[in-house]
Residue, then its C-alpha position, 0 to 999 in steps of 0.5 A: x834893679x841893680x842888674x839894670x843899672x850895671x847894664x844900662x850903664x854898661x851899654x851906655x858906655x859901649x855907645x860912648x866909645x863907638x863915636x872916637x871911632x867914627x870920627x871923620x878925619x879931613x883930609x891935608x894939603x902937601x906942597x913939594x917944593x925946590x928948584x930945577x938947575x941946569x945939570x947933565x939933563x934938562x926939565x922943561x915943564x909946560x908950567x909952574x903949576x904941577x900936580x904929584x898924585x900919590x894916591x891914598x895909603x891907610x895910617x895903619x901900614x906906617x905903625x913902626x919906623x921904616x914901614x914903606x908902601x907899595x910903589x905908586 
């Protein structure tokens, strides 16, 4: 009887833990921001509205400071 317990509390707690790591994680927004100056070259952009793809990167490439990504 007491095998039992220890094992049904042993599995209950394995199904506990798998459900932090299934979480869904919704994405973010990043806005860039600054200002175009007339220097050497110039800009000309068909509109204020731009978009900067950046694509997808895994958290667990950035776990020190200094990590970087392959080059978009």
């Amino acid at each position: 009887m007491k095998l039992r317990f220890i094992s049904s509390a042993l599995a209950a707690a394995l199904f506990a833990a798998t459900g932090s790591y299934a979480a869904v994680v919704d994405g973010g927004t990043i806005h860039f921001e600054g200002e175009l100056v007339n220097a050497a070259c110039s800009v000309n952009t068909d509109s204020a509205d731009q978009v900067v793809t950046l694509g997808q990167y895994r958290t667990d490439i950035f776990n020190a400071v200094g990590n970087t990504s392959a080059l978009i």
